[in-house]
N, C-alpha and C positions, 0 to 999 in steps of 0.2 A: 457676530459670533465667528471665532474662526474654527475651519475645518483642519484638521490635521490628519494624515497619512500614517498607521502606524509604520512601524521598519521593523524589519524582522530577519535572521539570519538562517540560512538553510544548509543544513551540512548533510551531506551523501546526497548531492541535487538530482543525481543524472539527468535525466533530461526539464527539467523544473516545471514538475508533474504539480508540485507542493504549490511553485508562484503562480503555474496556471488555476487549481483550485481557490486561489485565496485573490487575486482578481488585480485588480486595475487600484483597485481602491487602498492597496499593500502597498508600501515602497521595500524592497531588496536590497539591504547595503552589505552584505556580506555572502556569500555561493560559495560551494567546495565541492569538486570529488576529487580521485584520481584515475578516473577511468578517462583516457585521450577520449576514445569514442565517444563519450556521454559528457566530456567537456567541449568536443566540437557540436553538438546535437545543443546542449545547453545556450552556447555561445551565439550559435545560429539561430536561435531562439526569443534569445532574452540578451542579448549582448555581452560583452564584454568587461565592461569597466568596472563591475562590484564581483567579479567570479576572480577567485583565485586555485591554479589547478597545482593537485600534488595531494602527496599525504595527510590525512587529517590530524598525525602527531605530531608536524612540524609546522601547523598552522600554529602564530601567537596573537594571545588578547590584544595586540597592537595592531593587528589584520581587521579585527571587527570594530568598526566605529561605533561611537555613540551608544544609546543604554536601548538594546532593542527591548520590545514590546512582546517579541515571542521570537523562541529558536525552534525551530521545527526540523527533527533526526531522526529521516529515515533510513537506521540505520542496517550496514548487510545482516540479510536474513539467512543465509545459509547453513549457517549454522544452528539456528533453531527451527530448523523444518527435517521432513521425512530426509529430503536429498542429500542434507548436508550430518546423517545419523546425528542429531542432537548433540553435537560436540558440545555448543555453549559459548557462552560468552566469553572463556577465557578465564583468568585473576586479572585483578585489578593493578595488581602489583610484581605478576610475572613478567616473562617476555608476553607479546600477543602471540599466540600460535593460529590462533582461527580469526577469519574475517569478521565474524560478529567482535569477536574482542578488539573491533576500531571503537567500541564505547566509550573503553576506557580513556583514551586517548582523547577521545571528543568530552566526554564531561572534564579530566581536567582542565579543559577550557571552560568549561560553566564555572567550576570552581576557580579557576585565575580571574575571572572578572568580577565573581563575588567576591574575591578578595583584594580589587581594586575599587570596590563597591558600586559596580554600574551591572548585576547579575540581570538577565534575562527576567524579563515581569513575567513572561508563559513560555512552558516549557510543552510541547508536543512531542512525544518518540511513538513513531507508528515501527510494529517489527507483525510478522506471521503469527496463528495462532499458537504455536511452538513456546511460545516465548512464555506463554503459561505455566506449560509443563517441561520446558527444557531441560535439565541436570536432576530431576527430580522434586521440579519448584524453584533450584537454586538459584537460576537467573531471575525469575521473577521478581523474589524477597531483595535481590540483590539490587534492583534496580531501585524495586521503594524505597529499599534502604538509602538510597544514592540519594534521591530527592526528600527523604522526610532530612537527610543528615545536616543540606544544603539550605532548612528551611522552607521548607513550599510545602504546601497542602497539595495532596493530589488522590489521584485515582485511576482507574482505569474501563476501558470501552471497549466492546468488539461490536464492530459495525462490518456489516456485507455489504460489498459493492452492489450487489446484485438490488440493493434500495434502490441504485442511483443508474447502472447501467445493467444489460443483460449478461455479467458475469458472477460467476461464483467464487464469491473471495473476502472472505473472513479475515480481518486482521485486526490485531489488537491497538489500541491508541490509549499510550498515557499520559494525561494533561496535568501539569501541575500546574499552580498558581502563586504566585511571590505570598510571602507570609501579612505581607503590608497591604494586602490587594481587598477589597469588599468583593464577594463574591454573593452575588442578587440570590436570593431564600430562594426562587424558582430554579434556580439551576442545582440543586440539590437535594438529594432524596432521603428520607431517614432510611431505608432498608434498597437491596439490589431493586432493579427491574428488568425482568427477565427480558427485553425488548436490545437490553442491553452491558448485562449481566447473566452470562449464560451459568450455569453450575462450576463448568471447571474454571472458570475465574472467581466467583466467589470462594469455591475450595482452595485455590491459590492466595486467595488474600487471607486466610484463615493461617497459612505459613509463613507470614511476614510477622519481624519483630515489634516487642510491646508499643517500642516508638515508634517504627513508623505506623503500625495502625492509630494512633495517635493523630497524626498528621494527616489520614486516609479518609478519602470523601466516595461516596455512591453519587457521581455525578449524575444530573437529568437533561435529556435532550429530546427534543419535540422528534417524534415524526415524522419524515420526507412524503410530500405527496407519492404518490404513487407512481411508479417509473412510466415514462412514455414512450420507451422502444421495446421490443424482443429481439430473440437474435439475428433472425429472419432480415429484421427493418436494417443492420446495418453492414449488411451482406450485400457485395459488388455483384452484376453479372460478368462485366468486364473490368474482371481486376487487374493491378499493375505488381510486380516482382514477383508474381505465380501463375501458373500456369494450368488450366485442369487436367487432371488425370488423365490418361488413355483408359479405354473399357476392361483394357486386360488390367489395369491397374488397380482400378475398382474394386474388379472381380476379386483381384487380388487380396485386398482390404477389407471386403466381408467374409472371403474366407477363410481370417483372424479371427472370426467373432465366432464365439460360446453360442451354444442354442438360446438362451438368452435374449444376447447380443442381437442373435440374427432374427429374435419372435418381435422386437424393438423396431427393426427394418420395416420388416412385413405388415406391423401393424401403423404405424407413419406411412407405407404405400397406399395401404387401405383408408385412408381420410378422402382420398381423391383431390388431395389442395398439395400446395408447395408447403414445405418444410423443412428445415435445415437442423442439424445436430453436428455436436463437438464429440470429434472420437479422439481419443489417446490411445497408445500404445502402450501396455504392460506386460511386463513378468509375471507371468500366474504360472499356478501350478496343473496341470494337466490329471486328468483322472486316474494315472497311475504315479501322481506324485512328483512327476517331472517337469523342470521348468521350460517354457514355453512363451512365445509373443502373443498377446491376443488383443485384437481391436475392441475398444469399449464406447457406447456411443450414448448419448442423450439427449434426448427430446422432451424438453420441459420448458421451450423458449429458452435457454438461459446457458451461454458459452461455460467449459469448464475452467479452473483457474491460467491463467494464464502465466506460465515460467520462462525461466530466460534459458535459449536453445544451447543447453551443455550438450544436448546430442538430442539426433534424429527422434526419440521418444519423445521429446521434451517441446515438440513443436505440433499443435492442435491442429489438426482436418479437419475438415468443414464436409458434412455429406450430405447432398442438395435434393431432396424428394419429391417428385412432383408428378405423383400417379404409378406410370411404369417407367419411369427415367430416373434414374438414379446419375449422379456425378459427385466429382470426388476430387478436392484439391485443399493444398497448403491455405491456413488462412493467412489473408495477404497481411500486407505492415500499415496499410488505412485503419483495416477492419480490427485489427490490433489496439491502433490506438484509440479510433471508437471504440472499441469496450474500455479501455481507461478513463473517457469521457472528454477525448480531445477532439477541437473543431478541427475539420478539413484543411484549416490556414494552419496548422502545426507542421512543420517541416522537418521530416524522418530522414535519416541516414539512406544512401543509395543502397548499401549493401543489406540483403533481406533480414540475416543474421543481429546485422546491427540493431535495424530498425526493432526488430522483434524483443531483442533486447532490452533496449530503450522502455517498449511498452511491459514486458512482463517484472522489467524492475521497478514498476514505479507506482506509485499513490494513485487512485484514481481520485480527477482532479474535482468531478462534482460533491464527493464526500467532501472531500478537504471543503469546500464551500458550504457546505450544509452546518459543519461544522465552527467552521469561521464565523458562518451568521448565526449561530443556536448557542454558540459557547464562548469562544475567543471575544466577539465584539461585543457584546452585553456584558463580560466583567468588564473591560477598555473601556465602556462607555458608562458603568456605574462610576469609573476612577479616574476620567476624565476631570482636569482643573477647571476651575470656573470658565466660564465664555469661551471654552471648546468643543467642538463636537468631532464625535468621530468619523475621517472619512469614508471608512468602508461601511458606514449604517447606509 
């Protein structure tokens, strides 16, 4: 019997967060971003010879070989988050003005290769929860609408990282499937399941058109055992591109925090054990209405989202508890990528900026596996030709 490799194409790679989750058992014949940084991060990674760097609207169907088996687009999110005020995707058929609208760009390449008839068998686009409720639902319906048009049955999933590593991070995944494809009775569900169908995505799919609900599936996915790290486990004591705080710095740092904030300290001191919490810096409003910085921290095991450093805010603390010791530093670019779910052998950018980058734009890579083996390779292996097996089973 032979084994076969699927191939799959990855656009918006940066650091190829997507081929680290999807394993050894993937073959890569097609990579894109245009970010230098995240195409030298990629390159050093995963090599060369299948990446090509630049814009995703001057990428042509002639770039991607062969009839891949899944294109997976993670496309930019900043536009459909708090940061980026939910501009949106764009028009299909304007100029792009916003980053998210590289969509549109990138599906007219699913659509050129449908219409040389070798389209993608699965289609993956992971974006933030945003993407739910962006333009007022518009970007959502718009996207269905994009794959029921193309032919594909699909659906969509919000799965937290936090299944798979100790961070908190929600993001939407929508899978479609070729229309030709058998999709196994167990991967499909007659009604939502809240495990994986939260309310505001079912109330979004309630605004999509007659057709595409038509084409619209409540996909089912098993379960993740249960995560085997907290925050704590993937916390350096001697870390590398940070530094710890000075005591005045500290000092400094709790006194940003809300009474709150600082009953949160007091009572993590009082455990008498080590303990470690993710602070951010906000803008809040102060008791007479005025805006103001204030340090927010949590102690629940579990890092807060992880973004890419547009500024000083946007870069997570770590504050390290261990009775009456307190300490206080940037989290480093390891620990980074450990909450993404990358081994120690992933090799980061020197610059701290970059590396942190790298980690807060990208997929974390044990979901994409969970997923790969729960969904992607059980339909590939229901529509697998005779005397083939699939290699990533």
């Amino acid at each position: 019997m032979n084994r076969i490799a699927p191939i799959y194409y990855e656009f918006f790679a940066g650091g190829g967060m997507a081929r680290a989750g999807l394993g050894d058992g993937w073959q890569c014949v097609f990579a894109n971003d245009f970010s230098k940084m995240k195409a030298a991060a990629y390159i050093q990674n995963w090599g060369s010879n299948h990446f090509i760097f630049g814009d995703v609207a001057k990428i042509r169907p002639a770039d991607m070989p062969g009839v891949a088996d899944l294109a997976w687009a993670s496309f930019p999110c900043q536009d459909l988050s708090l940061a980026g005020d939910y501009r949106g995707l764009g028009q299909a058929q304007a100029n792009v003005q916003t980053r998210s609208g590289t969509f549109w760009p990138f599906w007219a390449l699913i659509k050129a290769l449908k219409a040389e008839d070798r389209p993608p068998r699965l289609i993956v686009l992971e974006n933030v929860y945003g993407a739910l409720t962006s333009r007022g639902g518009e970007d959502f319906s718009a996207i269905c609408s994009a794959l029921s048009d193309a032919d594909y049955r699909f659906g969509a999933v919000v799965i937290d990282a936090r299944l798979f590593v100790p961070q908190s991070r929600p993001r939407v995944f929508f899978i479609a499937v070729a229309q030709n494809l058998r999709v196994p009775a167990t991967l499909i569900s007659d009604a939502p399941d809240a495990r994986w169908h939260p309310q505001t995505l079912i109330k979004s799919q309630t605004g999509i058109s007659a057709q595409a609900r038509k084409n619209w599936h409540w996909w089912r996915l098993e379960t993740p055992e249960a995560r085997k790290h907290d925050f704590a486990d993937l916390i350096e004591d001697e870390p590398k591109g940070v530094a710890w705080h000075s005591s005045t710095q500290t000092k400094y740092l709790l006194g940003l925090m809300s009474p709150l904030n600082k009953a949160k300290v007091e009572a993590a001191r009082k455990l008498g054990r080590k303990i470690v919490g993710g602070v951010y810096r906000r803008t809040r409003l102060d008791e007479n209405g005025a805006k103001c910085q204030r340090a927010e921290v949590r102690f629940d095991n579990v890092s807060g989202c992880l973004r890419t450093p547009a500024g000083g805010s946007s870069r997570q603390t770590i504050l390290v508890i261990d009775r009456d010791k307190i300490r206080s530093r940037l989290l480093s670019p390891r620990e980074a990528a450990r909450l993404m779910g990358l081994d120690d052998s992933y090799r980061l950018p020197e610059r701290y900026n970059d590396a942190y980058h790298i980690a807060g734009d990208g997929v974390c890579a044990p979901l994409v596996r969970h997923l790969a083996a729960n969904f992607l390779e059980p339909v590939l292996a229901a529509n697998a030709r005779s005397g083939e097996l699939l290699a990533a089973e």
